[in-house]
C-alpha atoms as an extended CHARMM CRD file, in Angstrom:
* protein
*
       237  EXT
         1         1  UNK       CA             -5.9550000000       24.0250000000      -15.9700000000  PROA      1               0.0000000000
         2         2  UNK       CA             -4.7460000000       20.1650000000      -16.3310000000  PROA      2               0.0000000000
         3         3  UNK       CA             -7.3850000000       18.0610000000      -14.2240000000  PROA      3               0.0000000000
         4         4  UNK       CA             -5.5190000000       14.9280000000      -15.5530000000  PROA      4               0.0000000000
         5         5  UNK       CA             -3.3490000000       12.9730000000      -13.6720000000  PROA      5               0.0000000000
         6         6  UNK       CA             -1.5810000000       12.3590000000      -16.4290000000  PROA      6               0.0000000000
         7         7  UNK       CA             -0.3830000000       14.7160000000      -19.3220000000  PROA      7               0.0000000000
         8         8  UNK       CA             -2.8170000000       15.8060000000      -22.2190000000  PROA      8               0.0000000000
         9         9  UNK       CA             -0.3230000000       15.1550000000      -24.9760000000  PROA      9               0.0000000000
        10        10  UNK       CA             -0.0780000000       11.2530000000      -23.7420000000  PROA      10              0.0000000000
        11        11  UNK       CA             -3.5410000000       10.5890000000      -23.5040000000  PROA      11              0.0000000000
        12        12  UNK       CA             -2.9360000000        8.1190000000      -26.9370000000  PROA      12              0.0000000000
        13        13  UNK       CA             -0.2430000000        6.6710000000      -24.8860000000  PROA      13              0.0000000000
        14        14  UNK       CA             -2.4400000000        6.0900000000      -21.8210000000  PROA      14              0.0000000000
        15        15  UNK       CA             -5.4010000000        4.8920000000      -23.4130000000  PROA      15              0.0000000000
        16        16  UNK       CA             -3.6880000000        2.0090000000      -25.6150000000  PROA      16              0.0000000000
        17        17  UNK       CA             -1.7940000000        1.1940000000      -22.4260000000  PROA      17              0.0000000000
        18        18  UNK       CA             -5.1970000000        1.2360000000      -20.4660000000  PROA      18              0.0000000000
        19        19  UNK       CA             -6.8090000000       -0.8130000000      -22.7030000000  PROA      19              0.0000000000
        20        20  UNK       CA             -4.0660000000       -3.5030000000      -23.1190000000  PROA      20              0.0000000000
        21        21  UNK       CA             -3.2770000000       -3.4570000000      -18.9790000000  PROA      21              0.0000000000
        22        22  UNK       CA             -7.2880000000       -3.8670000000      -18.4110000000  PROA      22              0.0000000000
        23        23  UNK       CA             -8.0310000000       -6.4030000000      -20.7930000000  PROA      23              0.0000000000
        24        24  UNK       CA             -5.2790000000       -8.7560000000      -20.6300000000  PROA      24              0.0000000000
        25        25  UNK       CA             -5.7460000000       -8.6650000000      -16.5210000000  PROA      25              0.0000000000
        26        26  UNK       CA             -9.6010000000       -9.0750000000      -16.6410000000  PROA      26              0.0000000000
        27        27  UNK       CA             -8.8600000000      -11.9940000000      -19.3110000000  PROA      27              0.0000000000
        28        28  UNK       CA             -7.0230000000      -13.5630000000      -17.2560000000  PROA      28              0.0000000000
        29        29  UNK       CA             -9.1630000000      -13.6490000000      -14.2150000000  PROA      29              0.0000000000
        30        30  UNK       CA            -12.0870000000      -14.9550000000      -16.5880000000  PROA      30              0.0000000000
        31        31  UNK       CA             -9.7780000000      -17.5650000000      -18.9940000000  PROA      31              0.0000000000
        32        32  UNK       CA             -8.3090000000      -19.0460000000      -15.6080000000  PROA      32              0.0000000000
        33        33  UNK       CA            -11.9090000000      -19.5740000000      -13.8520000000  PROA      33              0.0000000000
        34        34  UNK       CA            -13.0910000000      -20.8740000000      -17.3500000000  PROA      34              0.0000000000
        35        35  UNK       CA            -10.8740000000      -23.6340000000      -17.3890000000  PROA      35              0.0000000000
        36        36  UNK       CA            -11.2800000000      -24.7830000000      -13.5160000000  PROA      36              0.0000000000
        37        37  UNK       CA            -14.8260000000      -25.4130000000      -14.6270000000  PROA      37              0.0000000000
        38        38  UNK       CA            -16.6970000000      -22.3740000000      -13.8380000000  PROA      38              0.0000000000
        39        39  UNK       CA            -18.5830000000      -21.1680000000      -16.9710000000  PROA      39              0.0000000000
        40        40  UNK       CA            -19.9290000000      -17.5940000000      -15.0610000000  PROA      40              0.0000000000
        41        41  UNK       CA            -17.1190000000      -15.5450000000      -16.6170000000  PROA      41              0.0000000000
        42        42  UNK       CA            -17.4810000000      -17.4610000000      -20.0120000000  PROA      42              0.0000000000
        43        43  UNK       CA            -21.0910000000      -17.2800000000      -20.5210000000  PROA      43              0.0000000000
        44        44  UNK       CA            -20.7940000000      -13.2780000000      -19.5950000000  PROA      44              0.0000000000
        45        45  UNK       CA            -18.9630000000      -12.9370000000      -22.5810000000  PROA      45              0.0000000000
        46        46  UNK       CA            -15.5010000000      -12.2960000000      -20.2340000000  PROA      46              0.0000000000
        47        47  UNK       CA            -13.4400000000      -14.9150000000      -21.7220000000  PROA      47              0.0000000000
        48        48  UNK       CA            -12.1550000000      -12.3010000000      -24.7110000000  PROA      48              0.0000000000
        49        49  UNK       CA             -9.5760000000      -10.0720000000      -25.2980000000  PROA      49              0.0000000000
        50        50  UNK       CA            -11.9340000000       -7.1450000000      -26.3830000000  PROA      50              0.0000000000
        51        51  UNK       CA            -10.7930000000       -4.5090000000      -24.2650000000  PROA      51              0.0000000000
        52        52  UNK       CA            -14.9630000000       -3.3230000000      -24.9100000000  PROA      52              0.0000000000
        53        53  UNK       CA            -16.2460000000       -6.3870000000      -22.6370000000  PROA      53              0.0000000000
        54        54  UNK       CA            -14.0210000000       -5.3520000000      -19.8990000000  PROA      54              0.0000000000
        55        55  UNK       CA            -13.4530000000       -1.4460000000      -19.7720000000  PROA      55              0.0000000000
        56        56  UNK       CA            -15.3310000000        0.4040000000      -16.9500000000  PROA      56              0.0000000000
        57        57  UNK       CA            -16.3590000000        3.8560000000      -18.2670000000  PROA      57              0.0000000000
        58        58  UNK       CA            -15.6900000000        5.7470000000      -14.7000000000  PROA      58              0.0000000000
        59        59  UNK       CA            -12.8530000000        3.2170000000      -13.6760000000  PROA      59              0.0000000000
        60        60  UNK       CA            -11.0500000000        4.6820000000      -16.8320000000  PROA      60              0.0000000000
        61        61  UNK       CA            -11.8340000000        8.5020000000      -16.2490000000  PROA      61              0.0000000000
        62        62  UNK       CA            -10.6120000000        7.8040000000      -12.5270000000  PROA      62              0.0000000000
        63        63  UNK       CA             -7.1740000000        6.4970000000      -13.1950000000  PROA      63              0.0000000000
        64        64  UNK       CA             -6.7270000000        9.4220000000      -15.7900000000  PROA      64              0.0000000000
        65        65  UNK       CA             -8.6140000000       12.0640000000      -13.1740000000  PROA      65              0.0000000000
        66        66  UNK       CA             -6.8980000000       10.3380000000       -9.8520000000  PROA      66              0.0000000000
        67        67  UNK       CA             -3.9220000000        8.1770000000      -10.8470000000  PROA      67              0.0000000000
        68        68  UNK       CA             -6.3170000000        5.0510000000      -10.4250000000  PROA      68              0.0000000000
        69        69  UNK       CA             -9.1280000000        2.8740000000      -11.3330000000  PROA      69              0.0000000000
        70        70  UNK       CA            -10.2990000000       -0.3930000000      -12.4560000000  PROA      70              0.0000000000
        71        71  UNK       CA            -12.3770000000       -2.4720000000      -15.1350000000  PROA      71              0.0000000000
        72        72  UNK       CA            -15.2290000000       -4.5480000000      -15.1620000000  PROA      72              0.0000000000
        73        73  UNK       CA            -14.8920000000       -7.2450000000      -12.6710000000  PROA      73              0.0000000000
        74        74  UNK       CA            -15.0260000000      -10.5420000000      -13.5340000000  PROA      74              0.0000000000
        75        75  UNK       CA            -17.9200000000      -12.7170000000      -12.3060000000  PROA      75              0.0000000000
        76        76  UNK       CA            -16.6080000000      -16.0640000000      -10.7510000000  PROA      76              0.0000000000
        77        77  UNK       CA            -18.1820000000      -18.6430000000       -8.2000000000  PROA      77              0.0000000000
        78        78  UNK       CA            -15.8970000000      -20.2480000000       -6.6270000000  PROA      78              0.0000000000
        79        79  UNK       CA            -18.6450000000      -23.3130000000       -5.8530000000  PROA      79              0.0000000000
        80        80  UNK       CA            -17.7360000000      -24.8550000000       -9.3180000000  PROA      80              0.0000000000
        81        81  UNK       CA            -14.0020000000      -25.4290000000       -8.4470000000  PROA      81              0.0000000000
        82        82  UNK       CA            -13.0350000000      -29.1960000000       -8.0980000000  PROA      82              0.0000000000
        83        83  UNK       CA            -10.6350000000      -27.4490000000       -5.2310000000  PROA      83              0.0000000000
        84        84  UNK       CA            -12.3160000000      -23.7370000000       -4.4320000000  PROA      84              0.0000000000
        85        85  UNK       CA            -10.0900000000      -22.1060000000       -2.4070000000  PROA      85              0.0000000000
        86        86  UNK       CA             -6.3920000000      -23.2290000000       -3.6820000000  PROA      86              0.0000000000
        87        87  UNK       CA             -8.4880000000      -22.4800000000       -7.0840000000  PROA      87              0.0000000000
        88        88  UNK       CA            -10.0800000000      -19.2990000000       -6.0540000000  PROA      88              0.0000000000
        89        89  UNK       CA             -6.3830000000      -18.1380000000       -5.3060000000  PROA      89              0.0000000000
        90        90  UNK       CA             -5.0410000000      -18.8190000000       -8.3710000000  PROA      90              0.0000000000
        91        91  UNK       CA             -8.1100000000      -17.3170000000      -10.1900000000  PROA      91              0.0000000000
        92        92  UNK       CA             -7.4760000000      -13.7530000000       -7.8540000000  PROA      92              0.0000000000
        93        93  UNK       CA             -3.6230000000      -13.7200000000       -8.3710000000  PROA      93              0.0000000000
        94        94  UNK       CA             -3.3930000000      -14.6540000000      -12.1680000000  PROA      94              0.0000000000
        95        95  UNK       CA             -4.6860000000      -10.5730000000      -12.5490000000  PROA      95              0.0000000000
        96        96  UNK       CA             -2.1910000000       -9.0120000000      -11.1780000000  PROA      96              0.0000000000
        97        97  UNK       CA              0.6060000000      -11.4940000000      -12.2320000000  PROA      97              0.0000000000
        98        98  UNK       CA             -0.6230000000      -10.4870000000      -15.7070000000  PROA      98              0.0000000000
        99        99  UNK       CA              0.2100000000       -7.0740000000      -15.4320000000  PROA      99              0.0000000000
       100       100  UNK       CA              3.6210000000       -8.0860000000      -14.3000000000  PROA      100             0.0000000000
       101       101  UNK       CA              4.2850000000       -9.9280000000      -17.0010000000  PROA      101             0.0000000000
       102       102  UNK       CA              3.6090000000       -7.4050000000      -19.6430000000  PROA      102             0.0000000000
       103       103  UNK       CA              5.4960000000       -5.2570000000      -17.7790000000  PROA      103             0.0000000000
       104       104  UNK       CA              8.1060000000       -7.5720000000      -18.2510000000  PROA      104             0.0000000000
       105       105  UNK       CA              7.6930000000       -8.0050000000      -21.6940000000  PROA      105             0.0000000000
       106       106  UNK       CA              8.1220000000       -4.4470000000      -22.4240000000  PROA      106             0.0000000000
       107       107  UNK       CA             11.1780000000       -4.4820000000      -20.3960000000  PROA      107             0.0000000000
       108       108  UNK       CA             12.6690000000       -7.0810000000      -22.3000000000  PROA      108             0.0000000000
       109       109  UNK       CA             11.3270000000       -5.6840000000      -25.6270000000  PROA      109             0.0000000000
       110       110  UNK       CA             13.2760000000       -2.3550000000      -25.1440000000  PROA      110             0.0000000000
       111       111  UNK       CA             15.9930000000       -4.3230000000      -24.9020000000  PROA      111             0.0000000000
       112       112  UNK       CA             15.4470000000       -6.2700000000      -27.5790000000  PROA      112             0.0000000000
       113       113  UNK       CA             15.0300000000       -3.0880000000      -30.1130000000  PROA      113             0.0000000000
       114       114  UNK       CA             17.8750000000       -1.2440000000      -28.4820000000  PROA      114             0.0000000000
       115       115  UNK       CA             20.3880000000       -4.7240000000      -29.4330000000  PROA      115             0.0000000000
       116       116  UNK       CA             19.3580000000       -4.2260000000      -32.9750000000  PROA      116             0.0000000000
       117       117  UNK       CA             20.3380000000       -0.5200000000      -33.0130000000  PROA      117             0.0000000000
       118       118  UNK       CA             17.1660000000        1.2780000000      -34.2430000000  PROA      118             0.0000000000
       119       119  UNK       CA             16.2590000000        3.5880000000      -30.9220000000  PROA      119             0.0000000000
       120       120  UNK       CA             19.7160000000        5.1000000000      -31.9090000000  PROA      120             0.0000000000
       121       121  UNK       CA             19.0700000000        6.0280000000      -35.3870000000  PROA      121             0.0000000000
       122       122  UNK       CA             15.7150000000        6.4330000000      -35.5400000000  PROA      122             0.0000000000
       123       123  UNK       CA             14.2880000000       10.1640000000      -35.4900000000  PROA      123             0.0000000000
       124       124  UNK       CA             13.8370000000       12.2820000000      -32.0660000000  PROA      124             0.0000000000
       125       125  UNK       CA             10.0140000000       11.9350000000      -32.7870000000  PROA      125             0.0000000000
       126       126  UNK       CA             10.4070000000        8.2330000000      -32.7600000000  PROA      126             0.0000000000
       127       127  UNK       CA             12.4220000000        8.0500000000      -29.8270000000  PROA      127             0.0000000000
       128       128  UNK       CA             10.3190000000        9.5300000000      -27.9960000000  PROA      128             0.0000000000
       129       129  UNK       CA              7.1980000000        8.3320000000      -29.1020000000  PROA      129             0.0000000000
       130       130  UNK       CA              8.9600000000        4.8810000000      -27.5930000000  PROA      130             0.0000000000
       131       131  UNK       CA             10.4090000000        6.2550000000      -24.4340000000  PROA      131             0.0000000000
       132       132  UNK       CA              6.5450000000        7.4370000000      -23.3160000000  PROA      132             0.0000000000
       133       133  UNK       CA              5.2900000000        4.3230000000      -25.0850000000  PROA      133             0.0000000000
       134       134  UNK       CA              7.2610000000        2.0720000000      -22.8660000000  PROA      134             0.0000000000
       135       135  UNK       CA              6.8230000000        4.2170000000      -19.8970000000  PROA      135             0.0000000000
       136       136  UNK       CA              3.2930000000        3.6610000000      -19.2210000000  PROA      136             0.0000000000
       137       137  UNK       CA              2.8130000000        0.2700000000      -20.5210000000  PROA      137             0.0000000000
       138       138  UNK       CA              5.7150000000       -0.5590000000      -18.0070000000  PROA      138             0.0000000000
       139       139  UNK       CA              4.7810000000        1.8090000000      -15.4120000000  PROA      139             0.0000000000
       140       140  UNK       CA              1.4230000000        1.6010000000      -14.9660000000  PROA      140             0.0000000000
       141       141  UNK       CA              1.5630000000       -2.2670000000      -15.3690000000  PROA      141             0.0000000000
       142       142  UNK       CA              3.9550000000       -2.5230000000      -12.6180000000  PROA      142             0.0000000000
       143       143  UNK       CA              1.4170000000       -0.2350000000      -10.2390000000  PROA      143             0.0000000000
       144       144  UNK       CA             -1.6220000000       -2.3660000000      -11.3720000000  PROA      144             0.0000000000
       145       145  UNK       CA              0.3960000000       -5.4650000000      -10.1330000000  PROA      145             0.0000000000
       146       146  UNK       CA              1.2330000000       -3.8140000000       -7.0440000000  PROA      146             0.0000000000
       147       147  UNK       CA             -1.9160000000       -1.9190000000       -6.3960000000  PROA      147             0.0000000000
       148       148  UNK       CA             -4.2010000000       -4.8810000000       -7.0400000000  PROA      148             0.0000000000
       149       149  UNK       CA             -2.1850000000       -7.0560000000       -4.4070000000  PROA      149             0.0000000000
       150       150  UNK       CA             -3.7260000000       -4.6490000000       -1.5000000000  PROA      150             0.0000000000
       151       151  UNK       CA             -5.9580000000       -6.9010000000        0.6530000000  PROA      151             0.0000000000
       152       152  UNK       CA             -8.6410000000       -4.6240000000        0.6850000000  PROA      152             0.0000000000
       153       153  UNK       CA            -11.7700000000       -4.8430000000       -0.9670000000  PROA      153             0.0000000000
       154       154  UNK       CA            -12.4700000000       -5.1270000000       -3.7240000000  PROA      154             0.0000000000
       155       155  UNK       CA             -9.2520000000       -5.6630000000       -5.0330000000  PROA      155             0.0000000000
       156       156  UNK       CA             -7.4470000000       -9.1400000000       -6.1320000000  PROA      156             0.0000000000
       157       157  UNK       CA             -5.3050000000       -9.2740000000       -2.7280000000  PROA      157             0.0000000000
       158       158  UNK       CA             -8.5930000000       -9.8030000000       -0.5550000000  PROA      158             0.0000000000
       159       159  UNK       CA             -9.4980000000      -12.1200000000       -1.9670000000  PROA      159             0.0000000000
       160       160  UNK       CA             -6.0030000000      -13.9250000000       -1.7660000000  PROA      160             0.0000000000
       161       161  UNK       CA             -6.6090000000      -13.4050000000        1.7810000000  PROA      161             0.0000000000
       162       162  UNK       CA             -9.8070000000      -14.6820000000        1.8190000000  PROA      162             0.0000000000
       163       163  UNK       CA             -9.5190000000      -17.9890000000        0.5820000000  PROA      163             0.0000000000
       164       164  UNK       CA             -5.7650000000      -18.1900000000        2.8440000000  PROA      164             0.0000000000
       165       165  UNK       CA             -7.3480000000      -17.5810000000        6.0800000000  PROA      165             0.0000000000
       166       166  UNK       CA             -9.5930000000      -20.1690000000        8.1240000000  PROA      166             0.0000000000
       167       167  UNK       CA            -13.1080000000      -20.3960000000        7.5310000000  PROA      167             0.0000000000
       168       168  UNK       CA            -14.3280000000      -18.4230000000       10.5190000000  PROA      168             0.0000000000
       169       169  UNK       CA            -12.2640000000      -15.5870000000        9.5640000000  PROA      169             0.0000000000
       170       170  UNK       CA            -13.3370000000      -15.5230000000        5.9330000000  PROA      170             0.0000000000
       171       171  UNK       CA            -17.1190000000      -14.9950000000        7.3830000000  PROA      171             0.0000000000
       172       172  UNK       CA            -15.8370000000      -12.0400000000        9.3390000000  PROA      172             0.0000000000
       173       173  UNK       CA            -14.1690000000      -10.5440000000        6.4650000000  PROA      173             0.0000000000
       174       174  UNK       CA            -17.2250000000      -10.8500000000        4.5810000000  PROA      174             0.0000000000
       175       175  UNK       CA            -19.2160000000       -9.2560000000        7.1820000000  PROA      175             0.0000000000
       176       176  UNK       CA            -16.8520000000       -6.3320000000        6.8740000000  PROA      176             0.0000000000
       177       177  UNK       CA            -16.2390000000       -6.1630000000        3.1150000000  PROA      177             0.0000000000
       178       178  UNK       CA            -18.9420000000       -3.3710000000        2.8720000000  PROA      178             0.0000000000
       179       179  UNK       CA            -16.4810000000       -0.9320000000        5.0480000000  PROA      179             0.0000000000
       180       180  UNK       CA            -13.3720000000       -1.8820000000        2.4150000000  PROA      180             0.0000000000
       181       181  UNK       CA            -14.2740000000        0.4820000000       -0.5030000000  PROA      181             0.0000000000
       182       182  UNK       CA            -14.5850000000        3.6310000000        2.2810000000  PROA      182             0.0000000000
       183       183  UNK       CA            -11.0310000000        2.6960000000        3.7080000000  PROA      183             0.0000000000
       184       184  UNK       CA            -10.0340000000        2.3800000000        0.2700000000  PROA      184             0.0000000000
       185       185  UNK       CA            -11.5650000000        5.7010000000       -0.7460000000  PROA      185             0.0000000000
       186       186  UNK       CA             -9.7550000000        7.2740000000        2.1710000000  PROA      186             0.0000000000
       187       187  UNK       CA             -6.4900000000        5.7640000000        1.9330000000  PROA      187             0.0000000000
       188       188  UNK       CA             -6.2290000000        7.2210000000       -2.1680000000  PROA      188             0.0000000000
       189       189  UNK       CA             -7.7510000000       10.7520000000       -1.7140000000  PROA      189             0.0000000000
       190       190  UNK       CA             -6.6170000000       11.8600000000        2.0090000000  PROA      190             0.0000000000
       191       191  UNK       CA             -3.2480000000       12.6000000000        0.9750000000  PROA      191             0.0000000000
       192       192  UNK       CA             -0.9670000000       11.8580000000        4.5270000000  PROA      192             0.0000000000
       193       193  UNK       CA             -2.7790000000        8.1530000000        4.5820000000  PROA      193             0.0000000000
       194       194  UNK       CA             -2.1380000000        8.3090000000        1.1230000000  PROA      194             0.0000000000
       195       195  UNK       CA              1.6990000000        9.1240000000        1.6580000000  PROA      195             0.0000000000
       196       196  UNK       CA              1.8900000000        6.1500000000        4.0440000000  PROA      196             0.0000000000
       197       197  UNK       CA              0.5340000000        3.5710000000        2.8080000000  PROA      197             0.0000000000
       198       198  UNK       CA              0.1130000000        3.8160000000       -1.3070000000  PROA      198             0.0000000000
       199       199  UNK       CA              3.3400000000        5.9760000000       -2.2550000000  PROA      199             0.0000000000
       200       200  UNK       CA              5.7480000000        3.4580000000       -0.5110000000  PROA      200             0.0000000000
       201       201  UNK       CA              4.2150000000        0.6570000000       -2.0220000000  PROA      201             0.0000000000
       202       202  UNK       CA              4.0470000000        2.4840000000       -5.3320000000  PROA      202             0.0000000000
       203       203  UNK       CA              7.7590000000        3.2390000000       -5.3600000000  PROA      203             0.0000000000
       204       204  UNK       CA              8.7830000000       -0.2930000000       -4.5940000000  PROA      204             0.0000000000
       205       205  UNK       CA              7.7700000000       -0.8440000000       -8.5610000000  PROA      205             0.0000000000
       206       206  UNK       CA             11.6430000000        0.8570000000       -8.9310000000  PROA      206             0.0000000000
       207       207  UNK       CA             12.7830000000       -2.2870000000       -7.2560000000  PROA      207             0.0000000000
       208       208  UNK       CA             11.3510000000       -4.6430000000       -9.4880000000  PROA      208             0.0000000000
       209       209  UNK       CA             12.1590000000       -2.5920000000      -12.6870000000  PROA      209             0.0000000000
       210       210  UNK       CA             16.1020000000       -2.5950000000      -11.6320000000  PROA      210             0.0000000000
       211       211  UNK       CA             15.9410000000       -6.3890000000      -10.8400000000  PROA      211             0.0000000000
       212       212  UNK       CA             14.4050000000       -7.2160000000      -14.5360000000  PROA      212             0.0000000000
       213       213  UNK       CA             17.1180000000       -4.9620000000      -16.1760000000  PROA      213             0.0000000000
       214       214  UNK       CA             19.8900000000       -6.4190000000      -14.2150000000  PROA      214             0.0000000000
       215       215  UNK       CA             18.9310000000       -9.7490000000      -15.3880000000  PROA      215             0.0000000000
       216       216  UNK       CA             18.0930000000       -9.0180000000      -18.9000000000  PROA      216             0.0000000000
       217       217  UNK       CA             21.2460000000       -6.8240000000      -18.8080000000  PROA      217             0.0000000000
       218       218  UNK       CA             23.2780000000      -10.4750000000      -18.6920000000  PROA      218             0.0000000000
       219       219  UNK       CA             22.4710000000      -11.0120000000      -22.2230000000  PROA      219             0.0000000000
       220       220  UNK       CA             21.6250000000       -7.6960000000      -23.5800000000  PROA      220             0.0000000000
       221       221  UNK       CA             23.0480000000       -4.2330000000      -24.3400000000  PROA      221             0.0000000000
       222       222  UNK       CA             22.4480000000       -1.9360000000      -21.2620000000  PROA      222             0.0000000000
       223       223  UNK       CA             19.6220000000        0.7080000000      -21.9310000000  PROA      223             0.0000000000
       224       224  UNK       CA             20.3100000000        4.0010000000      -21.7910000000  PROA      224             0.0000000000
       225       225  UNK       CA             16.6170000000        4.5940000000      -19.6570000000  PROA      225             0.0000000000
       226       226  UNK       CA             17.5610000000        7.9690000000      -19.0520000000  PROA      226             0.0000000000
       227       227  UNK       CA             17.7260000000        9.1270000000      -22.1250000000  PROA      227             0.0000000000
       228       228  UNK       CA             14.8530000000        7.0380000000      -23.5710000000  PROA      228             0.0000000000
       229       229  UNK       CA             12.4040000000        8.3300000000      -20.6030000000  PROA      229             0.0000000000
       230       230  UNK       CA             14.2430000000       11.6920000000      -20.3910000000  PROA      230             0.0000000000
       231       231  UNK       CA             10.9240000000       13.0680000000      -19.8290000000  PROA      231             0.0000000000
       232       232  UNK       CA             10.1570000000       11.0570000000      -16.7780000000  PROA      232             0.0000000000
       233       233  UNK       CA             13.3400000000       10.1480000000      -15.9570000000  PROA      233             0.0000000000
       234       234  UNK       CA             13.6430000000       12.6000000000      -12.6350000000  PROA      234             0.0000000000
       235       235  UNK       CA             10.3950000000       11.5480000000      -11.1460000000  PROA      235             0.0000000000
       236       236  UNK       CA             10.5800000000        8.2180000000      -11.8950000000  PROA      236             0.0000000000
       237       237  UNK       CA             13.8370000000        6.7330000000      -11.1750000000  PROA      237             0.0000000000
């Protein structure tokens, strides 16, 4: 019996992806609040991009056990901003927009291999070694973008929210923040909240995906993403 979310034979996959996707958006939550003057993050050690200062232990079983998770978060105060809140925003969002980006990047890397002809010729092991490769470091980059943009605590999109709404509110939120991680906790394991709320959010990562291709489809080579994610390709797409 499989208690993974996510298949045995990929755990390599997973775990390189994991480690990039965690590190690079942790990073860039504690580079960002670095260099708006806040030294917290920095003098924790955060500023790095040594996945061991930012991987969470049970965050990391989680996403393999449940299909989620998270890393160490990133200590910022928001006090030592010349401009807090329009800071504090940026600081939140850069996280997220990080995974988008490398999911981006591996978009456009595909690409970039298939124009030079190699995923063709090379060996069914290597071809598919790329197709799962790509996969989840596009996949599960685009969900992390997505996921972390929910306005519910803890994630990245409270805090948005937070530092968006009026002052008065922002106390009000923070005398409810304690109830976030239980609506949280509901909304991912109860699966008919979960099917209303986190699927159709999920599957709007599709959207994206078929927007970057289109574009990078202007000066590239289509993709056959079928037959590179032939494996995935029916639940996926």
């Amino acid at each position: 019996m499989n208690i993974l979310w996510y298949p045995l034979d990929d755990l390599p996959f997973i775990f390189l992806v994991l480690m990039i996707a965690f590190t690079v958006h942790e990073f860039a939550h504690a580079f960002s609040a670095y260099k708006f003057g806040d030294r917290t993050a920095y003098d924790a050690g955060r500023v790095t991009l040594n996945p061991r200062a930012h991987l969470d232990v049970l965050g990391t079983i989680l996403l393999l056990i449940a299909g989620f998770g998270w890393a160490k978060p990133v200590p910022v105060n928001r006090g030592r901003f010349k401009y807090p809140r329009l800071m504090g925003i940026v600081v939140s969002a850069v996280g997220p927009l990080s995974n988008l980006l490398i999911a981006v990047i591996g978009i456009i890397a595909v690409y970039i291999v298939n124009e030079t002809g190699y995923i063709a010729s090379a060996s069914h092991g290597v071809q598919q070694a790329i197709g799962h490769f790509s996969y989840y470091l596009i996949t599960i980059n685009m969900l992390l973008f997505l996921f972390n943009l929910i306005p519910v605590p803890p994630l990245d999109g409270y805090r948005i929210i937070q530092d968006l709404v009026p002052l008065k509110v922002r106390h009000q939120m923070d005398q409810m923040a304690h109830w976030g991680i239980f609506i949280f906790l509901l909304i991912v394991f109860i699966p008919a909240l979960r099917s209303e709320t986190l699927d159709p959010l999920f599957a709007f990562w599709v959207d994206i995906f078929l927007f970057v291709c289109r574009r990078c489809e202007l000066i590239f080579d289509p993709v056959n993403w079928p037959a590179l994610w032939t494996d995935f390709f029916q639940r996926s797409l």
